[in-house]
N, C-alpha and C positions, 0 to 999 in steps of 0.2 A: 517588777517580779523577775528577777535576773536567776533565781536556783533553777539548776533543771536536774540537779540527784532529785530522782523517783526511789519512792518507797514501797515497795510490794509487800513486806511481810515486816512484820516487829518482833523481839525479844529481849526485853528489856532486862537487864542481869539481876538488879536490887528489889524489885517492883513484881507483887502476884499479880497472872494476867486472869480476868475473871469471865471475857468475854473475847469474842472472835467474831467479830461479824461479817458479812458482805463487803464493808468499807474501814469498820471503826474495829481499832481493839482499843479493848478497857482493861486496864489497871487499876488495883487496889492500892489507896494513901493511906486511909484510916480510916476509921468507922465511920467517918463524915463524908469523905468526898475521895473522888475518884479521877482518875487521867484517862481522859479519851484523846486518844489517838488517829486523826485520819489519814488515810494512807491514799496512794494511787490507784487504790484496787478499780476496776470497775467490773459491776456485773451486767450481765445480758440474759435476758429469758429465766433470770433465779444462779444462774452458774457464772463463777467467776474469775475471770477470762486470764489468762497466765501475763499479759502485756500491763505494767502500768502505763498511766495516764501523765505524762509530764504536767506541773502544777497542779494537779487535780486536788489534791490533798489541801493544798495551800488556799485555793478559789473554795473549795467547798467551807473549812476554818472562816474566810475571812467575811464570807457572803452572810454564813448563822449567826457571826458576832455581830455583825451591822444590826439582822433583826432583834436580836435578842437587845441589842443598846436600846434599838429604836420603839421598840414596843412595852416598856415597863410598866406604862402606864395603863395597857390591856390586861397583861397577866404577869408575874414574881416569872422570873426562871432559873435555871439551874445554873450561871454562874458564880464562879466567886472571886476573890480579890486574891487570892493563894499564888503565888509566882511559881512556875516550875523552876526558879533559882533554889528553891529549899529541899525540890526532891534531890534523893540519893542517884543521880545520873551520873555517867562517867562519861568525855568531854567527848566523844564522837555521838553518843545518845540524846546527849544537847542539842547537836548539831543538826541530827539528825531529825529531832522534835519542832526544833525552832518551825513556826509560822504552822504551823501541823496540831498540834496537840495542846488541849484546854483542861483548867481543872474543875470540876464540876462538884456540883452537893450530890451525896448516895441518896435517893430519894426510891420510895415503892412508884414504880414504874404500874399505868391503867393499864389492862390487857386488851386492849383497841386501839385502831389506828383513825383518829380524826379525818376523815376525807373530806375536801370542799370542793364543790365543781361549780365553776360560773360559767362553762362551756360544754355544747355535746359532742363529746368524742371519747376515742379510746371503749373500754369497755361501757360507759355510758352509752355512747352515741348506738351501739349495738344490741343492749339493752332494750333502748328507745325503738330502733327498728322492731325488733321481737316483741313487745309488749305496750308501747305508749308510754312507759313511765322509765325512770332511773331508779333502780333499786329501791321499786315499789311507790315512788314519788311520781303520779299522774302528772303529764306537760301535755301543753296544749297540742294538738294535731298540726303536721307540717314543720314542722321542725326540720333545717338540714346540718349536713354535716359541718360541725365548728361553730355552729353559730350563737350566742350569747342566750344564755339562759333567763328568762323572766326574771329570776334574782336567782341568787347562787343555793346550792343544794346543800345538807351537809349528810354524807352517804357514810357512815362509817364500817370498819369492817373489824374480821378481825385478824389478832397476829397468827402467822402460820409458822409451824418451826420451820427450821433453814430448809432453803430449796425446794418450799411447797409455795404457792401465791395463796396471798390473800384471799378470803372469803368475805364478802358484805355482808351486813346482818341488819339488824332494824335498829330502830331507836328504840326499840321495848327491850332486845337483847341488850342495847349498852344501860338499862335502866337495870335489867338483870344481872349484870354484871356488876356495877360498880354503885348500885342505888339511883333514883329517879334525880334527887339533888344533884349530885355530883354528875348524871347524864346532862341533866338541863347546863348546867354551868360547861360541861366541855361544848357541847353544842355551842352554847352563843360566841362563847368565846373563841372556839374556830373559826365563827363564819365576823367575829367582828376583828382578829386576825387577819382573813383573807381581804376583808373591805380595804382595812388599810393601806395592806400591803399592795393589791389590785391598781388603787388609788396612786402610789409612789410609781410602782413598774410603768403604767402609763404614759407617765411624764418624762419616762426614760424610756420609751420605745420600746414596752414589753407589756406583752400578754399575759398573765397569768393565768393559763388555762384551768388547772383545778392544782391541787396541793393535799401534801398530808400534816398533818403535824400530831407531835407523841406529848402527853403529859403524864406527869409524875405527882404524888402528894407527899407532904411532908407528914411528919410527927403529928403536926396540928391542923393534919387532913386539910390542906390548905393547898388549890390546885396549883401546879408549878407546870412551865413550859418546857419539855427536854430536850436531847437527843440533836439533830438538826430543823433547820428551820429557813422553807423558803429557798432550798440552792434547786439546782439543776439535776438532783437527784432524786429530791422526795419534790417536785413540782413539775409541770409543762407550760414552759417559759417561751412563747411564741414573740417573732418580730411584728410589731403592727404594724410598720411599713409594707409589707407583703399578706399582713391577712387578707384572707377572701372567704367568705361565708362560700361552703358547697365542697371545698377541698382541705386538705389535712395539712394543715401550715407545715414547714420547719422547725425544727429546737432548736433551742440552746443546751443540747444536752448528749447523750451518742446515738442520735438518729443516723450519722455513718455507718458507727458501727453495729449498729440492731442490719439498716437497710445492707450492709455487707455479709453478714451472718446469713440474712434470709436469700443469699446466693450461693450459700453451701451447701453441700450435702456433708449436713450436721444435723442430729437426732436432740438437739437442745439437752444435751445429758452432758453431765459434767465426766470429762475434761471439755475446755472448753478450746477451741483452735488461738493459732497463733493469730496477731492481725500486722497487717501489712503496714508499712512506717507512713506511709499517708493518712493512709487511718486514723491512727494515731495521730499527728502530725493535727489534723483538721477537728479533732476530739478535743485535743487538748487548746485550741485557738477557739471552739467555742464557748468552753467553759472560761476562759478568761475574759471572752468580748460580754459574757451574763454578770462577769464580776463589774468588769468596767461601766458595763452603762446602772447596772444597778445604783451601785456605790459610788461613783464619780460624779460629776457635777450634770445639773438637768439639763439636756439637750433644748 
């Protein structure tokens, strides 16, 4: 992985942009299917920070296509066989796309975010202190921090528009939502998702603390897997060489840059500050060392 042009913003000349996100923009191909684009963006506390990420774009592409190959036989998902050689690009747009950008089926996107936690931390673990349970899910007393959950939880929430956080809701809210079948089905299907994947990262000297993942249905209401899947941006990717039940592991993900932010005097309001080329520099070295032991041969 020899590119280091960083991508901060797109605009594509031939191509309608339909979405803007935090990381990803989307363009319109046809009423079938669409070009997602990831970029080096990174965001911090919901605001998203003016500094790209060298490789980021290209780690986080390479990480969702591994799961998405490797999981077909859990759930359909939204790639397709479509070459970006047929879109209307002009040759720096190429260029600029190459290893970055997939084409995907338009699918009605669920309005929840699958959550799976096989670890207490994070807002979990806070949770737990305050009340004994994760988003209403009773665990046994004594529990500490980081440590492996009796079997994995699945907490879903819901989507917040830009720059708000997520909200948790119940499993009766995602049954209100999108019907009690179609709840049941995202349910297991996330948490047998997570088994897997838990299962691979191990063998490769990774933790998979908890994860999100997005699904879509087709035409023939038939659940499909979206969005990303399993990178260092919708998951908490611990080294199990250094876990220790009691303390807050390391990521693989910008725990620099969060732990550098929380030394500013910054109001987490967008603009978001510059960061320092170390920063950077060690942001972007982690998310490639998550690509490498992920998808590289088992240690």
């Amino acid at each position: 992985m020899n590119e280091i042009r960083t991508v901060h913003t797109t605009a594509l000349r031939h191509l309608r942009r339909l979405h803007t996100g935090k990381v990803r923009d989307i363009y319109e191909i046809d009423a079938g299917h669409m070009l997602i684009v990831t970029t080096d963006r990174l965001s911090a506390f919901d605001v998203v920070l003016p500094d790209p990420i060298p490789h980021k774009g290209h780690v986080l592409t390479e990480i969702s296509e591994f799961w998405f190959r490797h999981t077909t036989n859990i759930v359909p998902n939204q790639l397709t066989t479509v070459s970006l050689d047929t879109l209307p690009l002009d040759p720096d747009e190429r260029a600029m796309l190459e290893g970055r950008a997939i084409i995907v089926k338009r699918l009605k996107a669920l309005p929840i975010e699958a959550v799976v936690r096989g670890y207490l931390i994070g807002s979990g673990w806070k949770d737990y202190q305050r009340t004994g349970t994760v988003c209403g899910i009773a665990l046994p007393k004594g529990l500490q921090l980081a440590e492996r959950l009796p079997q994995p939880l699945f907490t879903p929430a819901s989507k917040a528009p830009a720059g708000q956080h997520d909200e948790n809701i119940s499993f009766a809210d995602v049954e209100a939502l999108v019907g009690p079948t179609l709840a049941a089905q995202v349910r297991d299907t996330s948490l047998a998702l997570y088994d897997f994947a838990a299962a691979h990262a191990r063998q490769r000297g990774i933790i998979i603390a908890d994860t999100k993942f997005e699904f879509g249905v087709d035409e023939a209401g038939r659940l499909v897997l979206i969005d990303e899947v399993l990178t260092p941006d919708s998951s908490r990717f611990w080294p199990a060489d250094t876990y220790r039940v009691g303390i807050s592991p390391p990521s693989f993900d910008k725990q620099f840059v969060r732990d550098y932010l929380e030394t500013l005097d910054w109001d987490k309001k967008a603009p978001g500050p510059s960061l320092p080329p170390e920063i950077i520099t060690k942001t972007s070295e982690k998310y490639r060392e998550a690509l490498t032991r992920l998808t590289g041969p088992r240690s």
